[in-house]
C-alpha positions as CSV (number, residue, x, y, z in Angstrom):
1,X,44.6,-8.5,-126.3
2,X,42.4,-10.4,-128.6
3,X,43.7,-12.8,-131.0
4,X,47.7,-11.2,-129.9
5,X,49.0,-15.0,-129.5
6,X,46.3,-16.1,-132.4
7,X,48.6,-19.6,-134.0
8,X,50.6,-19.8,-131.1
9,X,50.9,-22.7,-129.2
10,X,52.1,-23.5,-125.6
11,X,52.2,-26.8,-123.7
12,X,51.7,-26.6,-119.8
13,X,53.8,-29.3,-118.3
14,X,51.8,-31.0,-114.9
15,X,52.3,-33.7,-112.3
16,X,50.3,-35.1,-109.4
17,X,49.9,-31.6,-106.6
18,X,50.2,-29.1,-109.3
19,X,48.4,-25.7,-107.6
20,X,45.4,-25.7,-110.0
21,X,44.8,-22.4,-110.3
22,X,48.7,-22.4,-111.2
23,X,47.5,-24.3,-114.4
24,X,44.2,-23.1,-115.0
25,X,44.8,-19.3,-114.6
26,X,47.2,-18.8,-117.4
27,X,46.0,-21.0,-119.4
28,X,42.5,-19.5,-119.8
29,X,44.6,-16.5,-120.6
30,X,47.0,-18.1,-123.1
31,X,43.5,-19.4,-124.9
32,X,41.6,-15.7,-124.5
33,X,44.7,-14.1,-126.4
34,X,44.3,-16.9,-129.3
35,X,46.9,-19.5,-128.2
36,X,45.9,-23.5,-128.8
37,X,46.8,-25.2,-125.3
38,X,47.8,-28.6,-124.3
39,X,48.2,-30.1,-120.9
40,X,51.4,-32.5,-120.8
41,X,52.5,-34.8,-118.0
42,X,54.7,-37.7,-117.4
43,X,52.3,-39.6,-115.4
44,X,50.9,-42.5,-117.5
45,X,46.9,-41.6,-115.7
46,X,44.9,-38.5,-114.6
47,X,46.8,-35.9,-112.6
48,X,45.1,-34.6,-109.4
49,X,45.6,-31.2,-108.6
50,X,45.2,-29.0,-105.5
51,X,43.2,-26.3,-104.7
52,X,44.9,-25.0,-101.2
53,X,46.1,-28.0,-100.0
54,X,42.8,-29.8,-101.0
55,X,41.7,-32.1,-103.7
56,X,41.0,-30.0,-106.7
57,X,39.6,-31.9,-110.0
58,X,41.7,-34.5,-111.9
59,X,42.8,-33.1,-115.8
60,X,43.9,-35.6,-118.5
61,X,46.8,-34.7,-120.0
62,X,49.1,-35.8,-123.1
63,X,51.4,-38.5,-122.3
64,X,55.0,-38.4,-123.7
């Protein structure tokens, strides 16, 4: 599956509680298959996710 999404490019749309591994997951996949990534959210700061209901790590994201 190398290189199969290779110029492709997919934004992943977040906001405060996403499921990390909801977001992390796929995109490692998206980026092992040759797709650029972007993480997008309306919040105007750092989103913090959740890892089982717990404080997971904090991604910076575009802003609109």
């Amino acid at each position: 599956m190398a290189n199969t999404l290779k110029g492709e490019k997919n934004a992943s749309l977040v906001a405060d509680g996403f499921e990390q591994v909801e977001l992390t997951k796929p995109k490692q996949a998206l980026e092992d298959a040759g797709a650029k990534t972007k993480i997008v959210s309306p919040a105007e700061s750092k989103v913090q996710g959740v890892n089982l209901d717990k404080p997971a790590d904090r991604v910076s994201a575009i802003f609109p």
